[in-house]
Every structure is written in structure tokens, then in C-alpha cells.
N, CA, C and O atoms as CSV, one atom per row, in Angstrom:
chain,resi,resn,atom,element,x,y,z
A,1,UNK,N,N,-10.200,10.327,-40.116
A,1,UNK,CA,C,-10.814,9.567,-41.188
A,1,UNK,C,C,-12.027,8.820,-40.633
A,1,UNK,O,O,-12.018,8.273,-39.530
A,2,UNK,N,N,-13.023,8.832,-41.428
A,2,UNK,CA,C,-14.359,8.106,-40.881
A,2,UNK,C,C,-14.138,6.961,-41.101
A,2,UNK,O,O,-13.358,6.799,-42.040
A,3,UNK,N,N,-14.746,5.438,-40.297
A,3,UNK,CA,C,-14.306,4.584,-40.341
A,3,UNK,C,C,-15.535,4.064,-42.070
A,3,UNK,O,O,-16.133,5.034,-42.536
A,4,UNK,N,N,-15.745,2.870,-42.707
A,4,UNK,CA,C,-16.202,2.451,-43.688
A,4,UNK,C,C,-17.527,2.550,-42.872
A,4,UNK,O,O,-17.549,3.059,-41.752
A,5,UNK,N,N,-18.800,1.959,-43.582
A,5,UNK,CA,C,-19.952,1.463,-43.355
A,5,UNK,C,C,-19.945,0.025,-42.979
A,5,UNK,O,O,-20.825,-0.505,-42.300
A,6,UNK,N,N,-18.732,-0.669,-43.539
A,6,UNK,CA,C,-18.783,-2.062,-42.954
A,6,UNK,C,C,-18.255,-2.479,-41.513
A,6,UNK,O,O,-18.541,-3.435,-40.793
A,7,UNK,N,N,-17.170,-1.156,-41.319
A,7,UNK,CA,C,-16.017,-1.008,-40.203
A,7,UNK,C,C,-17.237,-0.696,-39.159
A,7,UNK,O,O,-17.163,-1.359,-38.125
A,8,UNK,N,N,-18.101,0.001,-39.231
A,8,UNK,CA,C,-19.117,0.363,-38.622
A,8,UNK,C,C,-19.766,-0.552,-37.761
A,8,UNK,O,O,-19.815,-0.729,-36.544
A,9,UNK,N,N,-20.460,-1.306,-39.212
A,9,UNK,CA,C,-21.207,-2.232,-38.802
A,9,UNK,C,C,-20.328,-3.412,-37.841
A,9,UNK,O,O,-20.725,-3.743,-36.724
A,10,UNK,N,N,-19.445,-3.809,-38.292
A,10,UNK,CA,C,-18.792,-4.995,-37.618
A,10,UNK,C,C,-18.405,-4.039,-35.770
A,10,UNK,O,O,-18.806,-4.477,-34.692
A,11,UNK,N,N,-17.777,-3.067,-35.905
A,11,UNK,CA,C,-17.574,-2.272,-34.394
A,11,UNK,C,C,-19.248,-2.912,-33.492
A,11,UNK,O,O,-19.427,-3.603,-32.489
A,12,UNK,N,N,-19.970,-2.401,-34.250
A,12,UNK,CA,C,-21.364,-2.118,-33.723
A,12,UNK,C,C,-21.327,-4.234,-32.753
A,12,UNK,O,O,-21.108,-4.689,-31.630
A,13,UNK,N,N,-21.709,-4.798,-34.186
A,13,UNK,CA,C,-22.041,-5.993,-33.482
A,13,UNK,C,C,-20.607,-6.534,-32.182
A,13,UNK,O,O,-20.919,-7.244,-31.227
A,14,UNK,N,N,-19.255,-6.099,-32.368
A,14,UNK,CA,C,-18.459,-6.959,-31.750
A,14,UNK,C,C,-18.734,-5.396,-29.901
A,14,UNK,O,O,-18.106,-5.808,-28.925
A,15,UNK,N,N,-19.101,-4.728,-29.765
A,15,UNK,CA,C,-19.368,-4.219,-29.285
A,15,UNK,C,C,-20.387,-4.272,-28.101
A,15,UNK,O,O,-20.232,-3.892,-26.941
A,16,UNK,N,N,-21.288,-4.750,-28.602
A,16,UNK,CA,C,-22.913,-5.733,-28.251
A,16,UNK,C,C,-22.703,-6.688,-27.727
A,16,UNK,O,O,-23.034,-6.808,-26.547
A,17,UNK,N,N,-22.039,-7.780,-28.454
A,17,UNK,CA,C,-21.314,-8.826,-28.377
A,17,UNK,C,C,-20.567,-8.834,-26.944
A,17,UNK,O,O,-20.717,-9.788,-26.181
A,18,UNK,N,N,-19.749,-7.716,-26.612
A,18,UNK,CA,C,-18.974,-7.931,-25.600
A,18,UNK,C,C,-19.679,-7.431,-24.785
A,18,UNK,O,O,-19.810,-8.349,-23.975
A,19,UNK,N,N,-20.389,-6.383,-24.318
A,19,UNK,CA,C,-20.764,-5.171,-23.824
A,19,UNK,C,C,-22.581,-5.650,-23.005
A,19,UNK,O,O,-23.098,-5.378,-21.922
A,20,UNK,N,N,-22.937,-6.279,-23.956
A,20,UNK,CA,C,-24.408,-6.581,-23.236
A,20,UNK,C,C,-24.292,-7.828,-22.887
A,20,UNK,O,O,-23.583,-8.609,-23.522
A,21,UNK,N,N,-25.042,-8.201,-21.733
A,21,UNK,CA,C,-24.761,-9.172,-20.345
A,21,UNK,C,C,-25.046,-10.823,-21.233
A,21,UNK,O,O,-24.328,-11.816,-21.118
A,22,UNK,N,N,-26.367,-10.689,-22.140
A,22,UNK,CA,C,-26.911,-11.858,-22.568
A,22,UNK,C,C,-26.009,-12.087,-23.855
A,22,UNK,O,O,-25.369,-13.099,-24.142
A,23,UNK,N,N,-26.094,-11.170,-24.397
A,23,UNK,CA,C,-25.191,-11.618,-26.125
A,23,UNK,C,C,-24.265,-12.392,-26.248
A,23,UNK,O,O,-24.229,-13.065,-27.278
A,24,UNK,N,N,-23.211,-12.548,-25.234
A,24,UNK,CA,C,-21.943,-13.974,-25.754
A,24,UNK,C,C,-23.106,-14.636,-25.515
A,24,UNK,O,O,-23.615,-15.062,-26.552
A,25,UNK,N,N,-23.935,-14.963,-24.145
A,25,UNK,CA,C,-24.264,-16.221,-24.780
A,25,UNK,C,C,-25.069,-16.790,-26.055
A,25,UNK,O,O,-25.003,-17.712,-26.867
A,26,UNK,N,N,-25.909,-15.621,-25.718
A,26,UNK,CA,C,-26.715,-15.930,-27.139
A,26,UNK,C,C,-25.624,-16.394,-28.672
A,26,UNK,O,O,-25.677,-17.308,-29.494
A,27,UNK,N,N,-24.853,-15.401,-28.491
A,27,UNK,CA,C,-23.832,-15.891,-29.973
A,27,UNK,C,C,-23.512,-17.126,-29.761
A,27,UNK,O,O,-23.897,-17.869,-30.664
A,28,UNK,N,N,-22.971,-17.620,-28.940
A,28,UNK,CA,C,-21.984,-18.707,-28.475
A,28,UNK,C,C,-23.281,-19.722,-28.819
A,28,UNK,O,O,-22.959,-20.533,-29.687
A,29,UNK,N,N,-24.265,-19.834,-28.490
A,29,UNK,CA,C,-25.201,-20.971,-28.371
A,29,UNK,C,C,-25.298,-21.120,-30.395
A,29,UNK,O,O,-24.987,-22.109,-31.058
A,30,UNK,N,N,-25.796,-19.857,-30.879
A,30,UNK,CA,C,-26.104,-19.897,-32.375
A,30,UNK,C,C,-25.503,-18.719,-32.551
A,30,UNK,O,O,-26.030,-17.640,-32.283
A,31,UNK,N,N,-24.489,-18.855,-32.961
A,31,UNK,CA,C,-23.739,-17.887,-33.982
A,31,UNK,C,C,-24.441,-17.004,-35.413
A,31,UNK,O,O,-24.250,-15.803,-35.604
A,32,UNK,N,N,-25.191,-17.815,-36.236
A,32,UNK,CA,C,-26.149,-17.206,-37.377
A,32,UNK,C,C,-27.095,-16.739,-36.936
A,32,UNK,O,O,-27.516,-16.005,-37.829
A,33,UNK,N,N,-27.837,-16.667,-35.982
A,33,UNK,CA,C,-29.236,-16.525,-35.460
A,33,UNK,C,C,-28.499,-15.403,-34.800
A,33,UNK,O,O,-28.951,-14.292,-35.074
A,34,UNK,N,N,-27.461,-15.434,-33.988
A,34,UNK,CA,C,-26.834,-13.939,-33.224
A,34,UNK,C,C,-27.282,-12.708,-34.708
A,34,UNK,O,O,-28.159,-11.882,-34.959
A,35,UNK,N,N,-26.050,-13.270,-35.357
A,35,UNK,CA,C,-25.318,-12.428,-36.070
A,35,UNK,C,C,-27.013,-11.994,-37.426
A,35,UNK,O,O,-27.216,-10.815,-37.716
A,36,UNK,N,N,-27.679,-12.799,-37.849
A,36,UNK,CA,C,-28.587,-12.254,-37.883
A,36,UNK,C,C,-29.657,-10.999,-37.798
A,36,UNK,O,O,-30.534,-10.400,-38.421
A,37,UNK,N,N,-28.896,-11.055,-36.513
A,37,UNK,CA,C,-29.928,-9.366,-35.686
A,37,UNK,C,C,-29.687,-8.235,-36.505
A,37,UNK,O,O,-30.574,-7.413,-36.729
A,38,UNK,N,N,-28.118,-8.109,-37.136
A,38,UNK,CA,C,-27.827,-7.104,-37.799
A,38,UNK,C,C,-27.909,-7.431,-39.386
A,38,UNK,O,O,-28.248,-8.521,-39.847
A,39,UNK,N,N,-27.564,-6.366,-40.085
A,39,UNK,CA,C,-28.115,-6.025,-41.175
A,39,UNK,C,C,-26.146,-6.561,-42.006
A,39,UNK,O,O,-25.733,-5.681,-42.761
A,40,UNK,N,N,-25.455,-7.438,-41.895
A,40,UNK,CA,C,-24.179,-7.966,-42.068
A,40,UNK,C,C,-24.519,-8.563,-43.402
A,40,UNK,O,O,-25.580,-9.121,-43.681
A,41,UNK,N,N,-23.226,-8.331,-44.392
A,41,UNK,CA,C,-22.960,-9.421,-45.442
A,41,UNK,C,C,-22.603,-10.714,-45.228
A,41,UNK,O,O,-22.343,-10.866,-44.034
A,42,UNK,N,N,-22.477,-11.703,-45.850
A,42,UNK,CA,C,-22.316,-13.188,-45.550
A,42,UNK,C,C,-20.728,-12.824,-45.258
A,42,UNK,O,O,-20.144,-13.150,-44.224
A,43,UNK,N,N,-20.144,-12.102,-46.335
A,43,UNK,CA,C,-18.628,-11.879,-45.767
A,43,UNK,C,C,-18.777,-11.203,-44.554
A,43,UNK,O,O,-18.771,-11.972,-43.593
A,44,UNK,N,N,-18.910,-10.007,-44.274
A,44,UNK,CA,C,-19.342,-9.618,-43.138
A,44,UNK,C,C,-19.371,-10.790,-41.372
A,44,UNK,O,O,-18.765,-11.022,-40.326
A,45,UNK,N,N,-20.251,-11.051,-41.975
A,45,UNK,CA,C,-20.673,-12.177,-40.418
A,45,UNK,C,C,-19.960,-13.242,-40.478
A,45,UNK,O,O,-19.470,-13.642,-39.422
A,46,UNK,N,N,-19.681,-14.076,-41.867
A,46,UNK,CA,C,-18.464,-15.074,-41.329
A,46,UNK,C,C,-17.305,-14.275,-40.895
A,46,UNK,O,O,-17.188,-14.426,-39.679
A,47,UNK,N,N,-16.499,-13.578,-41.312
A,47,UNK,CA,C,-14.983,-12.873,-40.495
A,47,UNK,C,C,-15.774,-12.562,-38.848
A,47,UNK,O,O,-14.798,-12.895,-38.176
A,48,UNK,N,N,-16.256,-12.382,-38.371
A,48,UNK,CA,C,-17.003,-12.344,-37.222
A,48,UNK,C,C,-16.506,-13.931,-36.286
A,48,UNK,O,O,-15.655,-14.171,-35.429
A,49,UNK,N,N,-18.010,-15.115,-37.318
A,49,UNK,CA,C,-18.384,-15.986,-36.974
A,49,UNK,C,C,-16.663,-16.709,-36.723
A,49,UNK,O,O,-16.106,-16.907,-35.643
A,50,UNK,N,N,-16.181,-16.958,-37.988
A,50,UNK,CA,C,-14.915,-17.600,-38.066
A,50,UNK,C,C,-13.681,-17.060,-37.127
A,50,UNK,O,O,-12.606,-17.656,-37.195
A,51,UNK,N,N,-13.826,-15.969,-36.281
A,51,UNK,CA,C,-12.590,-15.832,-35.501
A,51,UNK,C,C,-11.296,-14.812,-36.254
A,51,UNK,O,O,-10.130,-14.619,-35.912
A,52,UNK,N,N,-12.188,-14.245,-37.518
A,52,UNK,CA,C,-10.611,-14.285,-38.484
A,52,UNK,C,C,-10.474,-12.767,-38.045
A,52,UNK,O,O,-11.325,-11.915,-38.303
A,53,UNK,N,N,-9.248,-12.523,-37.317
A,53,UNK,CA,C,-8.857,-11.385,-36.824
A,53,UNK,C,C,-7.737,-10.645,-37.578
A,53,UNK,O,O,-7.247,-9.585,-37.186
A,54,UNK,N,N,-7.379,-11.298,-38.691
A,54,UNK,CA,C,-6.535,-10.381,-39.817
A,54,UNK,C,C,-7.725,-10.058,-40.394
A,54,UNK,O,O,-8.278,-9.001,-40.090
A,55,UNK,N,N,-8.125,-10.693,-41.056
A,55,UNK,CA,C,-9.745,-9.783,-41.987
A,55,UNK,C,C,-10.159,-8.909,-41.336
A,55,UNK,O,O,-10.104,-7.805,-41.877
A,56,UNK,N,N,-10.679,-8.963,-40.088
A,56,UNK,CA,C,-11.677,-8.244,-39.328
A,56,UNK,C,C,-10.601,-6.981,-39.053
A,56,UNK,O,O,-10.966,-5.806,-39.019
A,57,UNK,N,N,-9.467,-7.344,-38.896
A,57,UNK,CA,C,-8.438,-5.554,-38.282
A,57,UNK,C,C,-8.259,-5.354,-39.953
A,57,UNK,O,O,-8.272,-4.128,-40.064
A,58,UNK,N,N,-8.103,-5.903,-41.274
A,58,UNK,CA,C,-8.036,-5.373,-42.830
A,58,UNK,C,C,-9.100,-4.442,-42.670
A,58,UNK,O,O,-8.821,-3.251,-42.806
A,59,UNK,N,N,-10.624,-4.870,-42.326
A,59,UNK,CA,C,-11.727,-4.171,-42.628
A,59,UNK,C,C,-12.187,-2.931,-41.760
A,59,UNK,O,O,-13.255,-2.327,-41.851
A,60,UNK,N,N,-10.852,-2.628,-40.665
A,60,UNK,CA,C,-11.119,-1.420,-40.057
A,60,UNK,C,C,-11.695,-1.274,-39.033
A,60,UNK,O,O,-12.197,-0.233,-38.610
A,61,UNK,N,N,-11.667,-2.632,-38.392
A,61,UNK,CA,C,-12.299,-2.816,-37.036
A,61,UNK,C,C,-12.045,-2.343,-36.041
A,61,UNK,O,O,-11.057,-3.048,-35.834
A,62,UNK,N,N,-12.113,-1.398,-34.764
A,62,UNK,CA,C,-11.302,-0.740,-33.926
A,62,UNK,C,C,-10.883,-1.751,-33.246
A,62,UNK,O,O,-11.626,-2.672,-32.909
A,63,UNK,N,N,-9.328,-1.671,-32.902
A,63,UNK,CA,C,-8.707,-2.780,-32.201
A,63,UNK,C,C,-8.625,-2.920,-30.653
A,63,UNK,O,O,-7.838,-3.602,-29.998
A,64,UNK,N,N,-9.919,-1.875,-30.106
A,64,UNK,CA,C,-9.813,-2.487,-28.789
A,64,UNK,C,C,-10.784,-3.150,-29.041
A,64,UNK,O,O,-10.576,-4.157,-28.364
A,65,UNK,N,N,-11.793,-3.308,-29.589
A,65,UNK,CA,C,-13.161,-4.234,-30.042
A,65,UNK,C,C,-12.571,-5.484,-30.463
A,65,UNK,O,O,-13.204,-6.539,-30.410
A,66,UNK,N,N,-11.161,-5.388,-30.958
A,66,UNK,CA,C,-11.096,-6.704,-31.497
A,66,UNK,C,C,-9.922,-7.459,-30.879
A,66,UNK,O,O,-9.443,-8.589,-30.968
A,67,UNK,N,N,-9.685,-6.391,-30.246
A,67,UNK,CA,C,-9.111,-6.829,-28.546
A,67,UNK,C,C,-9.931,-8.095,-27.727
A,67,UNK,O,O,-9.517,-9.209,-27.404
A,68,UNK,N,N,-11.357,-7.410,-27.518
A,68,UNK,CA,C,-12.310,-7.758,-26.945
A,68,UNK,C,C,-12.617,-8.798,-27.105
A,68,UNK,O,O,-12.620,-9.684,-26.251
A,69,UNK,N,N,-13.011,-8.910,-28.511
A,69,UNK,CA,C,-14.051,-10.111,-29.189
A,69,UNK,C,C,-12.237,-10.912,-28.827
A,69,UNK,O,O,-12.772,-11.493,-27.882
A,70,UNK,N,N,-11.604,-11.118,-28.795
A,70,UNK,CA,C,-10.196,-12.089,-28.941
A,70,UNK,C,C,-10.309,-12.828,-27.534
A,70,UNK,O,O,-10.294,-14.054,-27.421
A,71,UNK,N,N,-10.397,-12.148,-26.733
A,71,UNK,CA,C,-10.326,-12.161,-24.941
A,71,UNK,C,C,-11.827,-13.089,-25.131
A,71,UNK,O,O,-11.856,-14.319,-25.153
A,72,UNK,N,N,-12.772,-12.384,-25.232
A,72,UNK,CA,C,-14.604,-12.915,-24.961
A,72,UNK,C,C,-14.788,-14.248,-25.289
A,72,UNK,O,O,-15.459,-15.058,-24.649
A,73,UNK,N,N,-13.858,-14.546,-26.818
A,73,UNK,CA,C,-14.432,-15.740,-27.496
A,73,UNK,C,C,-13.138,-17.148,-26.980
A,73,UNK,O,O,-13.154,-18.347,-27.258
A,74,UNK,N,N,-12.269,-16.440,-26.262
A,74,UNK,CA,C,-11.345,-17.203,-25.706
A,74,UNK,C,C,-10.163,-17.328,-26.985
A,74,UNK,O,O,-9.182,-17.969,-26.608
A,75,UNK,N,N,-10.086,-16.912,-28.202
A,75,UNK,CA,C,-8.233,-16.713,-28.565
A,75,UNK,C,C,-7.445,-16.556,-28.298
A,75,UNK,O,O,-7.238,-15.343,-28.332
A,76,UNK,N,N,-6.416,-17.241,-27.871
A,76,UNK,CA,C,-5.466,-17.862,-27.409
A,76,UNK,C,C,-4.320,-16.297,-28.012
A,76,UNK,O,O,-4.104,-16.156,-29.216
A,77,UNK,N,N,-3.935,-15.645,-27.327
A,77,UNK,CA,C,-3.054,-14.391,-27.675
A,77,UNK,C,C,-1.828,-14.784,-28.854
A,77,UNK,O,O,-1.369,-14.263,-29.870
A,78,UNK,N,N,-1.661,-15.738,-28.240
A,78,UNK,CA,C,-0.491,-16.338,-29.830
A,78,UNK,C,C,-1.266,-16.130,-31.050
A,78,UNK,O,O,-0.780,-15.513,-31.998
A,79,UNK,N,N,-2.373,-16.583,-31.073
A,79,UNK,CA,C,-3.090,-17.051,-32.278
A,79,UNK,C,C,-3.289,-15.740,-32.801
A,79,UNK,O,O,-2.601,-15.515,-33.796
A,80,UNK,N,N,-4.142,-14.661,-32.367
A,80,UNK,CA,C,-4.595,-13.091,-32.425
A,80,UNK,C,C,-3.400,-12.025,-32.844
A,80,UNK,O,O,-3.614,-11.086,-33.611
A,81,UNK,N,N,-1.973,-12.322,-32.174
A,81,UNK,CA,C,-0.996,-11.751,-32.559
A,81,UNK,C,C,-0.830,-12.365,-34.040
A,81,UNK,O,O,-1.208,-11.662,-34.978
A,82,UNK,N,N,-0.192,-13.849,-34.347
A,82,UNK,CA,C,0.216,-14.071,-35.300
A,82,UNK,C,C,-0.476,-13.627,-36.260
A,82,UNK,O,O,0.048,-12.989,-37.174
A,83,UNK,N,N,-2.000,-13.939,-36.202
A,83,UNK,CA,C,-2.925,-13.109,-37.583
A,83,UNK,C,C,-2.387,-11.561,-37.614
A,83,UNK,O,O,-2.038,-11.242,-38.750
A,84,UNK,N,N,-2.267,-10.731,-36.834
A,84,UNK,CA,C,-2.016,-9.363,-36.781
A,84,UNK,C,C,-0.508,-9.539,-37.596
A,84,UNK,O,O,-0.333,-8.815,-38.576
A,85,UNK,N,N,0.217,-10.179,-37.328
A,85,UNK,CA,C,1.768,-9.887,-37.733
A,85,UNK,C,C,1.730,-10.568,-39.220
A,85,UNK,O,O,2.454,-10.231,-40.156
A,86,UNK,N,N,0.944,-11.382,-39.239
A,86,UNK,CA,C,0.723,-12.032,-41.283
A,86,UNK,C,C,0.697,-10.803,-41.689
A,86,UNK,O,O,1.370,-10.713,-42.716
A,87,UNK,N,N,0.020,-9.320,-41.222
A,87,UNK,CA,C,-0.851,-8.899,-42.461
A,87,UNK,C,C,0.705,-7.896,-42.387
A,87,UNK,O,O,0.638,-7.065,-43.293
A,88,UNK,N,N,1.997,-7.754,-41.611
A,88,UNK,CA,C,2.872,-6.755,-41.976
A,88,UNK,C,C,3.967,-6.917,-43.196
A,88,UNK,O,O,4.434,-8.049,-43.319
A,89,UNK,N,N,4.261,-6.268,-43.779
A,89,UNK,CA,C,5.038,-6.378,-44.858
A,89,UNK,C,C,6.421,-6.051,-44.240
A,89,UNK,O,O,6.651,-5.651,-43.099
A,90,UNK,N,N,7.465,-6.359,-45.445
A,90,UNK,CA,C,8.641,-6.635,-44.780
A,90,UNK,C,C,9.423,-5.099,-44.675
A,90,UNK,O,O,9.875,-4.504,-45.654
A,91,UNK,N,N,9.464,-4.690,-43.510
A,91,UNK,CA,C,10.207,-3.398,-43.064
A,91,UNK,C,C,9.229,-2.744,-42.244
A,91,UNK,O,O,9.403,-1.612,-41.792
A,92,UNK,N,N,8.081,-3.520,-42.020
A,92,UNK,CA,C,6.878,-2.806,-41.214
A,92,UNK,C,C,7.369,-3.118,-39.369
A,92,UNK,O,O,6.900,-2.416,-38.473
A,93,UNK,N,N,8.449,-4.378,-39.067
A,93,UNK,CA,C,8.951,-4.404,-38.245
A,93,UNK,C,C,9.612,-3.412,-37.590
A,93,UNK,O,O,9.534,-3.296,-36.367
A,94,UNK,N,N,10.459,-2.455,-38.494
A,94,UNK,CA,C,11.531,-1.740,-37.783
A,94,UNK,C,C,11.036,-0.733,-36.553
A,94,UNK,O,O,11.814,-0.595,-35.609
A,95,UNK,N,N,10.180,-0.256,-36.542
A,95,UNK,CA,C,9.999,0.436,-35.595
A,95,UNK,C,C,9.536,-0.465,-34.035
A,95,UNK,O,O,9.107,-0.069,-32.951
A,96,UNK,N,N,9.797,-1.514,-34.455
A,96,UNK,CA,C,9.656,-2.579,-33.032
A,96,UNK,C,C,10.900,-2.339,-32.458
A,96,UNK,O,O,10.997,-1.973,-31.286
A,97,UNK,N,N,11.541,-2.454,-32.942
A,97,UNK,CA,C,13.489,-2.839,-32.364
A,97,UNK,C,C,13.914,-1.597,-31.591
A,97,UNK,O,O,15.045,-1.525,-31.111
């Protein structure tokens, strides 16, 4: 399955983001002025800006990218899991056990 045009776009920037030497900092200093560079919806770049890693894995984000951006921006692994486990419905567990 091809990923969306938005799944795209968001891969692309959290990618950059991790991957080229200057970009955390640049984001980290101005977050809008980063996120800017690309061609992002306001929804788009806040789920980015805001950290929100259930939205960002809803919208098809590849999850080693959002692996990445979790580790880069410093999220705390509790925090990154629990958003991941909000979005399961009830019986989506069983294959854990």
C-alpha cells in the first residue's frame, strides 16, 4: 500500500529532522520557521511541533521515523508507548500475551 501524501510529507520532514547534522538544531531553536521549509498543513506541522505521536503513527508515519523523532526530541519511552497503546482497541492486546 502506498503511504498518503501527508504520510509522505510528515516521513520526509521527521527524516531531515533526524538525519541532517544542522536540523534538530535549527527545529529546536524555532520550531515554525523549521517546519516552514516544507510545504505542511497547520494540522500537519503542529502533530510534528506538539510531540503528538498517536496522531502522527494515525497519519501513517513510518514508525522507525517516529521512533526517531521520539529518541531526537528526548520523549521519555513511557510517554511514546502510552500514546501508541491509547490508539488500541479492546482485543487488539491479545496477541501480546
Amino acid at each position: 500500500m502506498m503511504p498518503t501524501t501527508e504520510a509522505y510529507l510528515l516521513d520526509k520532514v521527521l527524516y531531515e529532522l533526524h538525519h541532517k547534522p544542522d536540523d534538530l538544531a535549527a527545529y529546536n531553536q524555532d520550531k515554525a520557521a523549521y517546519l516552514a521549509r516544507y510545504k505542511l498543513t497547520a494540522d500537519m506541522a503542529h502533530k510534528i511541533s506538539s510531540n503528538d505521536v498517536a496522531a502522527l503513527y494515525e497519519a501513517g508515519v513510518n514508525p522507525y521515523l517516529l521512533r526517531a523523532h521520539c529518541i531526537g526530541v528526548r520523549i521519555p519511552e513511557d510517554v511514546s508507548l502510552a500514546a501508541l497503546r491509547s490508539l488500541m482497541k479492546e482485543g487488539d492486546d491479545k496477541w501480546l500475551n
